[in-house]
Each structure stands twice: as C-alpha cells, then as structure tokens.
C-alpha positions as CSV (number, residue, x, y, z in Angstrom):
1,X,-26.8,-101.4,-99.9
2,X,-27.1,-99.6,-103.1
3,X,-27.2,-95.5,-103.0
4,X,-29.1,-93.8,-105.8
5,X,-28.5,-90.1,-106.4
6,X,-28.8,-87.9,-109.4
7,X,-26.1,-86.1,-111.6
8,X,-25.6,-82.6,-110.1
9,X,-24.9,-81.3,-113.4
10,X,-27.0,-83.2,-115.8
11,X,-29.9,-84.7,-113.5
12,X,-29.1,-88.1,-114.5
13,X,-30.3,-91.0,-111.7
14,X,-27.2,-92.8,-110.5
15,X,-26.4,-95.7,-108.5
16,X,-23.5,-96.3,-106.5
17,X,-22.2,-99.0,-103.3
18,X,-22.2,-97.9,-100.0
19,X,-18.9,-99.0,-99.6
20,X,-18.1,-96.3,-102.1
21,X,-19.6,-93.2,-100.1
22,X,-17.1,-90.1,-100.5
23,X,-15.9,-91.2,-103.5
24,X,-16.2,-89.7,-107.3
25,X,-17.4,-91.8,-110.0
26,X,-18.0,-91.0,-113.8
27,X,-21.7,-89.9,-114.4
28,X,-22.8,-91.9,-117.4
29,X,-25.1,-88.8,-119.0
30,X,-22.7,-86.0,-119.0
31,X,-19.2,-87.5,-118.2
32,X,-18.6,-85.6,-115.4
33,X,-17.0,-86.7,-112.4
34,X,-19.5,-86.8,-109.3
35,X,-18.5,-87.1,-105.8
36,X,-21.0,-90.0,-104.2
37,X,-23.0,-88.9,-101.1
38,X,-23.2,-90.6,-97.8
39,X,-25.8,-92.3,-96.6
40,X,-26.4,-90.0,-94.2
41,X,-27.3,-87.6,-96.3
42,X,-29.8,-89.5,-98.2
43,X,-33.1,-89.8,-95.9
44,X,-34.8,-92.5,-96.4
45,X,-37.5,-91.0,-95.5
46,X,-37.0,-88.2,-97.7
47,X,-38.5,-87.7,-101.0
48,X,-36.2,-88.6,-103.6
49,X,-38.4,-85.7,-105.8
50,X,-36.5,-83.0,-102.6
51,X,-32.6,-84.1,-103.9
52,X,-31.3,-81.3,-105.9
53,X,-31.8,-81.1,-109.8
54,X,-30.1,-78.8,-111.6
55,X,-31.5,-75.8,-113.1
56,X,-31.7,-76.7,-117.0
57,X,-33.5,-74.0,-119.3
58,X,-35.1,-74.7,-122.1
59,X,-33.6,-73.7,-125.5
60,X,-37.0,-73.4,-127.1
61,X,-36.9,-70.1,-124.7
62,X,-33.4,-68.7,-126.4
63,X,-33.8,-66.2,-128.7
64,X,-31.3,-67.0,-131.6
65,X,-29.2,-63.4,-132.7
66,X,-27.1,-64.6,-135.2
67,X,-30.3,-64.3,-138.1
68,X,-30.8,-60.7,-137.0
69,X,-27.4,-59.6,-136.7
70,X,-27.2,-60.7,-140.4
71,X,-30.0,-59.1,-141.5
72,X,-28.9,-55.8,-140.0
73,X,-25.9,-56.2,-142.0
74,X,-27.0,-56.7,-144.9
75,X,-29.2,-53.1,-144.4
76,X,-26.0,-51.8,-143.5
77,X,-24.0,-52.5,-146.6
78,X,-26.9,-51.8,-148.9
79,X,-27.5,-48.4,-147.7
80,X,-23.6,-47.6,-147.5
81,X,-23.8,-48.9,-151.1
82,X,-26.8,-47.0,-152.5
83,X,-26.2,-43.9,-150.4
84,X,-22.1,-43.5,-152.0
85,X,-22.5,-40.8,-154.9
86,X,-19.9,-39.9,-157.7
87,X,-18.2,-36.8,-156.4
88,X,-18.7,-34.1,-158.8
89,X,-16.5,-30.8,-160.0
90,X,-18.7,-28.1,-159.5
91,X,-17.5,-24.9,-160.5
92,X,-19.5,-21.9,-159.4
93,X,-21.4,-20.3,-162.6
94,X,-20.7,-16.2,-163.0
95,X,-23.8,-14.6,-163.2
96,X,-25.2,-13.4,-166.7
97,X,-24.3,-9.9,-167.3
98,X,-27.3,-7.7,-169.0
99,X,-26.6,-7.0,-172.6
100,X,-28.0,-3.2,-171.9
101,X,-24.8,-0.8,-173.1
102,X,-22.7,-3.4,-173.7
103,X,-22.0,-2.3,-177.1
104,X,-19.3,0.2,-176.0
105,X,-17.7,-2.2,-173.5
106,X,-17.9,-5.0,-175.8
107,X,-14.2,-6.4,-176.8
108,X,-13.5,-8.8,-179.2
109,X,-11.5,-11.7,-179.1
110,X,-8.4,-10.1,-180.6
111,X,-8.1,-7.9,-177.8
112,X,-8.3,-10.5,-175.3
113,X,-5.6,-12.3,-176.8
114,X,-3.3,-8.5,-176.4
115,X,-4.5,-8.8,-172.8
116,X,-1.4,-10.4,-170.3
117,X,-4.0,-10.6,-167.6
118,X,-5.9,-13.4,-169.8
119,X,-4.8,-16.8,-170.7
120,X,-6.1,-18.0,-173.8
121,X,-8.0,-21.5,-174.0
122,X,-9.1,-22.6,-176.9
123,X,-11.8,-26.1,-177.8
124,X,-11.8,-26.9,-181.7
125,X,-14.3,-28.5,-183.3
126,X,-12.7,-31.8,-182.8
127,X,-12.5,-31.4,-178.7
128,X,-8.9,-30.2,-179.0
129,X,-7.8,-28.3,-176.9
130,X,-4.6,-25.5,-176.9
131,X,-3.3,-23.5,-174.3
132,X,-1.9,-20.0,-175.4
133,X,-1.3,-21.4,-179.0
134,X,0.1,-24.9,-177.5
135,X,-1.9,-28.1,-177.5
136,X,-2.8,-30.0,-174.7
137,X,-3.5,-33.6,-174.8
138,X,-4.5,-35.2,-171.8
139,X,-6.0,-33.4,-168.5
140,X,-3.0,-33.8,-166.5
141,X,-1.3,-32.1,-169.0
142,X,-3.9,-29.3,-169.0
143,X,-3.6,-28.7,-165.4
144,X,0.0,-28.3,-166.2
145,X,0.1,-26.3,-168.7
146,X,-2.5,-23.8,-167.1
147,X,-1.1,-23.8,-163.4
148,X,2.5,-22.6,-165.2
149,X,0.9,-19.8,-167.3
150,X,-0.6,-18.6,-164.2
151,X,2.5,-18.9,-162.4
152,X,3.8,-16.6,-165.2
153,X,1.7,-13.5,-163.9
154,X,2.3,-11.5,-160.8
155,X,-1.7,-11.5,-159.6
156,X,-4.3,-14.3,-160.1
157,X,-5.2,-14.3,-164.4
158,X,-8.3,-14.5,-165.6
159,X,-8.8,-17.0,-168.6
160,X,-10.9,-16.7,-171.5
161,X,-11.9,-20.2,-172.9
162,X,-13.0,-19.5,-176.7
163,X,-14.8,-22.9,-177.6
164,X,-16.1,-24.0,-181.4
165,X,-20.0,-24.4,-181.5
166,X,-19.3,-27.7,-182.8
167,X,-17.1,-29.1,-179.8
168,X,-19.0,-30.8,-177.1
169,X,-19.8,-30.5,-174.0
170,X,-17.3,-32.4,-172.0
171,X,-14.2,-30.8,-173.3
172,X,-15.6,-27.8,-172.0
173,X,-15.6,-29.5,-168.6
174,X,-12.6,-30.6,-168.6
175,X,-11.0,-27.1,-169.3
176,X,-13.4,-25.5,-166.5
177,X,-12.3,-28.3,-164.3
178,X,-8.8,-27.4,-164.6
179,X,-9.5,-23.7,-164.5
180,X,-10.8,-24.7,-160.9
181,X,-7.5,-26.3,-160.5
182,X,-5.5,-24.0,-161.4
183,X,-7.2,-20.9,-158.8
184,X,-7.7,-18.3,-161.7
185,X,-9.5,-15.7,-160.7
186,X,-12.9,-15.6,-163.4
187,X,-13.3,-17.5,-166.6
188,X,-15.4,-15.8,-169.4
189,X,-17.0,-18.1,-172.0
190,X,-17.3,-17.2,-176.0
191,X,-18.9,-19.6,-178.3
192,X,-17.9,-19.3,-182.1
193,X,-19.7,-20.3,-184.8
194,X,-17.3,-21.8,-187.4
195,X,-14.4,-19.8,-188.0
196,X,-15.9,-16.7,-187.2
197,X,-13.5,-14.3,-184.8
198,X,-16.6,-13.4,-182.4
C-alpha cells in the first residue's frame, strides 16, 4: 500500500511504502528530510484537503526596505553636505566714535608710535605687512610676531593697524584675524592716503 502525505515544510505531495512508516525520507521539493506517517494516522476517510500545509506567505505582501533606507540616505548626506558652512573669523566691530570735539583729543600717528601701550601694524600698498618696523611674511608668522610683542607689555596692548588706501581688503583681515589671536585688548584703524602721516 502506497502512503501519500505532503511536505511539512514546503507542501509538496509525497508518496512513500507502508513498509516504510516511521521512517525519514528526502522531500523532493525542498530537500528536507521528512519523517513518513503511519497509516494510522492517515484516515482514509479523511479529507486529504484536512492534512496540514504549511503556512507560506506571499512575498507579493513584503514590503521591500532596502529602496527606502537608501533613499533616506541619500537625504541624509545631502543635507549634512549642503548644511556644512565655512567657519568664519569674526571679530567684533568697535563702535564709531562721534567726530563732535574730537579736534582736541585727536592724536596723530606719531604719537601713537611714542605710545608703549600700542603696537604698531602697518599694510603697504603692496599688502605687506610690518610689525613694529619688522616685516611679516606669512600669517603664522604674524601671529608670532604679535603674540611676543604683547608678551612684551605688563597689561593687554592695544594695536593700532595704519593700512595704505591702496592695500586691499584681505590683508586687513588677516592682521585683524591675528589681532584676535593674539587677545589685545582694542584695535583702532587709520587709513592713509599715499604717503601722507594722517
């Protein structure tokens, strides 16, 4: 007598001796091994539709992630891109002083210079630029040199940058950026025009 079951874990129909009841075989759908039922567990008169099938789901009903997940990545780096800004040196601007009787306060740029509590800075025409009659040429060495002239002074120095009309605008960044560095108390600004002394 011939026993004819199905595949516990892939529902496939299989046929097996009685002789072999008890046993396992190989189920030809799945490779699986499958014990093989008894006879008396399969009824003849019960429905073959009533012997148990395995639950299978259907993948048309799975959601796949792995799309999304790269599209969220994607937003992810191109905000983290987009949103990353240049850091910027930002020195606080003093503010403008009213020109009302400053006529008998008003020193020139000689007197400055007699001054110890002033460092001299000074931006030629061709974006040089000399620290206390020595020139500088790099930022670093900038920095340098102004962080030691303040070192020289008991109290924070003040430093008066004197910059040529002609020079641009970035030198005078750089020397206001390593003002910053340097932790001097105030910087005051005169533009000359030429070789004019005010």
């Amino acid at each position: 007598m011939t026993l004819q079951f199905h595949c516990p874990n892939c529902g496939k129909k299989l046929k097996a001796r009685e002789a072999d009841a008890g046993r396992t075989a190989i189920c030809s759908g799945c490779g699986n091994r499958v014990a093989i039922p008894g006879s008396a567990s399969l009824s003849s008169d019960e429905p073959e539709s009533l012997v148990s099938m395995p639950s299978r789901k259907d993948s048309g009903d799975l959601i796949d992630m792995t799309p999304m997940v790269d599209v969220v990545l994607f937003l992810l780096i191109f905000f983290l891109v987009t949103s990353v800004q240049a850091i910027q040196a930002v020195i606080d601007m003093p503010t403008p002083q009213s020109t009302v009787g400053a006529t008998s306060s008003g020193r020139s740029i000689a007197e400055y210079e007699q001054d110890p509590d002033y460092i001299m800075v000074r931006i030629e025409d061709d974006d040089s630029v000399w620290v206390e009659d020595e020139q500088t040429f790099a930022d670093q060495d900038l920095r340098v040199r102004l962080r030691a002239a303040a070192a020289e002074r008991s109290e924070l120095p003040s430093v008066l940058v004197v910059g040529n009309a002609d020079a641009s605008h970035g030198a005078a960044v750089r020397v206001f950026d390593a003002c910053a560095y340097a932790r001097v108390k105030d910087i005051s600004f005169i533009v000359q025009e030429g070789d004019t002394s005010n």
